[in-house]
N, C-alpha and C positions, 0 to 999 in steps of 0.2 A: 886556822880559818882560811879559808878559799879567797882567791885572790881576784879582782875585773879582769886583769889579762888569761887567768885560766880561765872564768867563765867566757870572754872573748872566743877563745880560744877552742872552746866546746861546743859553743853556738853555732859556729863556721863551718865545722867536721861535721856535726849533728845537719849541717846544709849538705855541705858537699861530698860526706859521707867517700870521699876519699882524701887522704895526709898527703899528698902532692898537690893537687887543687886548691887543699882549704890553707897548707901555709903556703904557696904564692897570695891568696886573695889576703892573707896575713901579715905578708909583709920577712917570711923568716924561712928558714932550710926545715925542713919534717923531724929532724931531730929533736930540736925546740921544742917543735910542737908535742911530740909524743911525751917527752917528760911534763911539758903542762899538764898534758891530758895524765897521767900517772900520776903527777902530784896530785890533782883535782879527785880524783879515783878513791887515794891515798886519804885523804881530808875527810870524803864524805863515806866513806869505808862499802861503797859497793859501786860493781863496775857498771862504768858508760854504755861500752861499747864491746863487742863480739864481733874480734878480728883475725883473719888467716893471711895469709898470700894473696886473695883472690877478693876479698870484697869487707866491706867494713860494714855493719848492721848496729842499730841502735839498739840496748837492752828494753828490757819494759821498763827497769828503774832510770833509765838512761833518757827514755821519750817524757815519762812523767815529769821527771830532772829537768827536759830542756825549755818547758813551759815558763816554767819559775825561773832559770835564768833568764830567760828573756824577758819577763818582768823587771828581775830585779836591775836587768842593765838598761833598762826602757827608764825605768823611778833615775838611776841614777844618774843618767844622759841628762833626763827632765828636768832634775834638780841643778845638774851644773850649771848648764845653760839657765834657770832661773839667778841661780849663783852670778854668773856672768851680768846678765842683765841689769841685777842689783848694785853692781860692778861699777858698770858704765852708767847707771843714772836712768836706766829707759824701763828701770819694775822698782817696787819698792815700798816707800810708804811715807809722806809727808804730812803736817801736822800745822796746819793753821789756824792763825785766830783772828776773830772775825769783830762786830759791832754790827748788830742786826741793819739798824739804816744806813752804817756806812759804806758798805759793801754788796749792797744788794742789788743794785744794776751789773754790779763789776763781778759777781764771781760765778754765772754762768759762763762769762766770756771767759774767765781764767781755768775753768774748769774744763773747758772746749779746747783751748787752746793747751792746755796741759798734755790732752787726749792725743795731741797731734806731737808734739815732741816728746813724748814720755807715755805710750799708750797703755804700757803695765803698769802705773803706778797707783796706789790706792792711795785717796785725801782723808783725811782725817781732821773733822772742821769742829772748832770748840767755839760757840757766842760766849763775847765776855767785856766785860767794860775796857778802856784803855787803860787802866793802872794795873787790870789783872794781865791782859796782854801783853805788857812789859814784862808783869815780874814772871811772867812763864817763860819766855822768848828768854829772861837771864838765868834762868834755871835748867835750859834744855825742854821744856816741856811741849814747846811749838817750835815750827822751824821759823815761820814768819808771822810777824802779825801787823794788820792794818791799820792804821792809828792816822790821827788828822795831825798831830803833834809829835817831832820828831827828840824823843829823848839825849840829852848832849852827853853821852858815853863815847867812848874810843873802841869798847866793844862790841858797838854794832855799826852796820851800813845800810843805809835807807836810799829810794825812790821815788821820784815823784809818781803814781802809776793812774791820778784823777783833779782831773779840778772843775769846780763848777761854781755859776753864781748864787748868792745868796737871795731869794726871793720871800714875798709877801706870801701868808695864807691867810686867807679870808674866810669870814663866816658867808655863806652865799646869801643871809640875810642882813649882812652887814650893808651899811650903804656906801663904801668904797666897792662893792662885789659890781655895781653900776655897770661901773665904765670897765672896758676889755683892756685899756692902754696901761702901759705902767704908769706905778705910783712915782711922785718925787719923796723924798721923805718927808718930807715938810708936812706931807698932810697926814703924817702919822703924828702931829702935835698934839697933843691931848687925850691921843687914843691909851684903852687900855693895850700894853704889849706884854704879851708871856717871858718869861726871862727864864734865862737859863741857872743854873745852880754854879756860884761860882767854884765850887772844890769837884765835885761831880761830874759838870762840863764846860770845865774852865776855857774848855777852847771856842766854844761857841758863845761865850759869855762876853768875852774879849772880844768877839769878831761883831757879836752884835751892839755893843757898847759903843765902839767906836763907829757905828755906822748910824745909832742914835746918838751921835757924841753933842750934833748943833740942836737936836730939837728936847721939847718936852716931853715925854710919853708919860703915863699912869702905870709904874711898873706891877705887875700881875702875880701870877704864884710862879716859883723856882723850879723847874721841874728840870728831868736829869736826860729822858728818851726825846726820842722825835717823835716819836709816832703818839705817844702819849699828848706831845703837844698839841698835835694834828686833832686829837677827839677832842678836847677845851676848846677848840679854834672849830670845831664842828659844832660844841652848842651853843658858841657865839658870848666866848668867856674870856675874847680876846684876841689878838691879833700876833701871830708868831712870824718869827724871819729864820727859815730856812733854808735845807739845799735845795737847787733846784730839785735832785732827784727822788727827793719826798714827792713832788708834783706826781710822782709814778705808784704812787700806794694806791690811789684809787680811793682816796677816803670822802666817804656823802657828806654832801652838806659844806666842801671847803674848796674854797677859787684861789689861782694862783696869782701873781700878779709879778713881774721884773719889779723891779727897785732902776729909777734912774739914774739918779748919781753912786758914786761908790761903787763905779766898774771893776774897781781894781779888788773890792773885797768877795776875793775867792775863797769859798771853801776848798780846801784839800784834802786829798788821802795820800797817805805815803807806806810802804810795802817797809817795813825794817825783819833784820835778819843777825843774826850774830856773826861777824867776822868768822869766825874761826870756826863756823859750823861743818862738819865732814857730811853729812849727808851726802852720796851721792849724786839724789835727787835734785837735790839745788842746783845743778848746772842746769837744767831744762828747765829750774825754776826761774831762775835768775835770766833766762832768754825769753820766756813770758813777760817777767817784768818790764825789761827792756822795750820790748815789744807794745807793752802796755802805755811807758812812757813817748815812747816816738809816736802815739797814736792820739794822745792827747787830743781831744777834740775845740772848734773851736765854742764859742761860749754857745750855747741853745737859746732855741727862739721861742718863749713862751707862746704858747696855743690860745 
């Protein structure tokens, strides 16, 4: 089989169509060269070139020949250098996993910002609850996954890359929908509130429990999504406490309201990743992240 350095080697002659010119532009003495070109000859079992004393001419199997090498050292240049890229982290292919409302403000901006450090790289996004997102990310199956809850393994390392306040939705025919100001909690006393599912969404369950920890509520049906929560809370089936950045679905029928006390109960997201993961990719992922975290905003000002 033919070798890159004879097709090299044929490509250059087949240019300059003289063995002095074409190995200096080669890099080597004409010697060299002409056993390339005779090995190559030899390989493909008919000649290149038709030559004398006086001048070097390409055959007709020789021109038709130099087409196809130049393809194939074009594919193979292509390929390196994609090889290369894969190499270094800036082509390739990364694999995340998602929570439809948890990451839906945040992964245009990751995706943009990916484009800019790493602009070969193809994403590859699976939605899926957080217990599936874990047992993928321990299985290889994703490289990162976003989760509000940071599981206590040694095998992974996580980031803070969101935090937001926890906010009132209201039915617009409710009569807390009234007033524009935030609620205190207190006048969530007696109200019917949605709750969360405690095995399903254990983490919002926890976060809203302790935020109705002083008053009375009417606790409502367990439900698992956000958005699901958001249509009950649109036919006025009850009163839910979520993230702020639900406020951005756009959903009819439902008003937003801050929460006064219980500043301190943030929701969060955190980016986790497996230690040990080689993807190249992860270096310009992991500079996202970072980047995600120093960006942290401060809390928003309901509308």
């Amino acid at each position: 089989m033919f070798t890159f350095d004879q097709l090299r080697s044929f490509v250059v002659l087949a240019e300059e169509l003289h063995f002095s010119r074409a190995a200096d532009k080669l890099n080597m003495t004409q010697p060299p060269l002409s056993r390339q070109i005779q090995k190559l000859e030899a390989e493909l079992g008919f000649t290149l070139f038709d030559r004398n004393n006086k001048s070097v001419q390409l055959t007709a199997a020789g021109s038709a020949f130099r087409s196809e090498a130049e393809k194939i050292l074009s594919i193979a240049e292509a390929s390196r250098a994609m090889a290369q890229r894969i190499a270094d982290g800036s082509a390739g292919e990364i694999k995340i996993g998602i929570t439809a409302t948890g990451i839906m403000e945040l992964l245009g901006e990751i995706l943009a910002r990916l484009d800019v450090h790493a602009p070969g790289v193809a994403v590859d996004i699976a939605e899926m609850v957080t217990k599936d997102q874990i047992a993928a990310l321990l299985r290889g199956s994703v490289d990162i996954a976003f989760v509000r809850e940071v599981p206590l393994s040694a095998e992974l390392d996580s980031l803070l890359v969101r935090q937001e306040p926890l906010v009132a939705a209201i039915s617009n025919r409710h009569r807390l929908a009234v007033t524009s100001r935030e609620l205190s909690v207190t006048e969530l006393e007696g109200e019917h509130v949605l709750t969360y599912s405690p095995v399903d969404a254990h983490y919002f369950r926890a976060l809203v429990d302790s935020v109705l920890s002083e008053v009375a509520t009417r606790p409502s049906q367990q439900i698992t999504q956000v958005h699901s929560m958001l249509s009950l809370v649109a036919a006025n089936k009850g009163i839910a406490l979520v993230p702020f950045s639900a406020s951005k679905l756009g959903m009819p029928g439902v008003v937003f309201r801050g929460i006064r006390e219980h500043k301190e109960a943030k929701v969060r997201l955190h980016a986790v990743w497996r230690a040990d993961n080689s993807n190249p990719v992860m270096g310009a992922a992991a500079r996202v992240l970072r980047e995600l975290h120093s960006a942290i905003p401060a809390e928003p000002i309901m509308s």
